[in-house]
C-alpha positions as CSV (number, residue, x, y, z in Angstrom):
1,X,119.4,135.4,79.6
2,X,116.0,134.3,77.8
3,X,113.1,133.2,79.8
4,X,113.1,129.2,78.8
5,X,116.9,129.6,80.6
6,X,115.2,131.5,83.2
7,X,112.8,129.1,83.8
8,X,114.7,126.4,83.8
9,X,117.5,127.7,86.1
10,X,114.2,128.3,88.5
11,X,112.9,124.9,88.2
12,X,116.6,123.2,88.7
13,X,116.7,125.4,91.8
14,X,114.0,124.0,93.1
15,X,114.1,120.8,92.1
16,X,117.6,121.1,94.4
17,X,115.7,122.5,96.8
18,X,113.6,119.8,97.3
19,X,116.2,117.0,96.7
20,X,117.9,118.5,100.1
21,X,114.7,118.9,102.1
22,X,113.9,114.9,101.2
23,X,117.9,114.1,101.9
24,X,117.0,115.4,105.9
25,X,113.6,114.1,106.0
26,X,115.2,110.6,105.3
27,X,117.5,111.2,107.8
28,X,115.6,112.1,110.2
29,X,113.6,108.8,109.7
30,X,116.9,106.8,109.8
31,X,117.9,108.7,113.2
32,X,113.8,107.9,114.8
33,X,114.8,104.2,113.6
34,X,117.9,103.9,116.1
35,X,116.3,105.2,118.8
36,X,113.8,102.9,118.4
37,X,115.8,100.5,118.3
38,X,117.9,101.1,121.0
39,X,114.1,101.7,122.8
40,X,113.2,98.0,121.8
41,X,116.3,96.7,123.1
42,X,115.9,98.4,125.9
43,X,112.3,97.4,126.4
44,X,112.9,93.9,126.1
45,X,116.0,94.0,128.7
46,X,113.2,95.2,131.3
47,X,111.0,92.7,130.8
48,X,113.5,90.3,131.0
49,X,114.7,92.0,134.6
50,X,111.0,91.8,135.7
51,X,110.8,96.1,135.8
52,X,107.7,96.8,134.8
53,X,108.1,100.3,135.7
54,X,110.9,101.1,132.8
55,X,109.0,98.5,130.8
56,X,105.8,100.6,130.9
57,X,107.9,103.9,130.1
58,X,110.2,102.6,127.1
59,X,106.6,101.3,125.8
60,X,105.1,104.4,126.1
61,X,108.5,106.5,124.6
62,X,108.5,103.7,121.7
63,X,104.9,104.6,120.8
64,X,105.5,108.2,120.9
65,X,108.3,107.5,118.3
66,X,106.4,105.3,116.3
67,X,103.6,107.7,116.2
68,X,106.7,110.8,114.8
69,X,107.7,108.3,112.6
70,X,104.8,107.8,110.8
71,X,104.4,111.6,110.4
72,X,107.8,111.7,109.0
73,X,107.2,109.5,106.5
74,X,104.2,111.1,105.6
75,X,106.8,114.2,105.0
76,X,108.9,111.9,103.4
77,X,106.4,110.4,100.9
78,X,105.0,114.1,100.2
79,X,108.5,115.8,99.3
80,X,109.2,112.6,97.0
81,X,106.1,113.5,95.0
82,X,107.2,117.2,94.8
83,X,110.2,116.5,93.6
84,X,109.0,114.1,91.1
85,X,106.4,116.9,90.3
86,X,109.1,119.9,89.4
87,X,111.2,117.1,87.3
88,X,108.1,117.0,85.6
89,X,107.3,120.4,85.0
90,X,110.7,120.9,83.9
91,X,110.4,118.2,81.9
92,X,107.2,119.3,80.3
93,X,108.2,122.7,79.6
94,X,111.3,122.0,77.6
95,X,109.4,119.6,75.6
96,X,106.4,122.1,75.1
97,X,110.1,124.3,74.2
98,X,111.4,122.0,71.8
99,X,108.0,121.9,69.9
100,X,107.1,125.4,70.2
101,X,110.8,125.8,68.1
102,X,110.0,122.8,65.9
103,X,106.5,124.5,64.6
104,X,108.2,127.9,64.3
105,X,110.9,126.1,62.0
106,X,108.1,124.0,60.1
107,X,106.1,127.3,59.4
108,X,109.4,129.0,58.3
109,X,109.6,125.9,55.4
């Protein structure tokens, strides 16, 4: 095995890595949106009832949700952009590759 294979099998490898790691982040997001939805319904059906007790506490547990959420998809946005960096390492090196091999074969000429 030469090193651009290597390399490339390294990259790919990570790039999977990263692909499942962003696949769980996002459904983690999608399971913090049902509960807050169910929180919201929930929320609304005491108010309706006139308990402001449960009303007060769904508030409170839909904030703390909210407040997850948004450092979830903080995780979310900041795998996305590592896994669009190593596609673009691994991009770059096999074009720095295919160059590196297309001098070589120009100086041979």
């Amino acid at each position: 095995m030469d090193v651009e294979t290597a390399l490339m099998m390294v990259q790919q490898q990570r790039a999977q890595l990263l692909d499942q790691q962003l696949a769980d982040q996002a459904n983690a997001v999608q399971e913090r949106n049902a509960q807050l939805a169910i929180l919201s319904s929930q929320l609304k059906q005491a108010e309706a009832n006139g308990d402001a007790a449960t009303a007060a506490q769904r508030q409170s547990e839909i904030d703390a949700l909210s407040n997850s959420q948004q450092i979830d998809m903080l995780r979310l946005q900041s795998l996305s952009n590592k896994r669009n960096e190593a596609f673009d390492v691994m991009t770059n090196f096999v074009k720095k590759m295919q160059d590196s091999r297309s001098s070589i074969i120009g100086n041979m000429r």
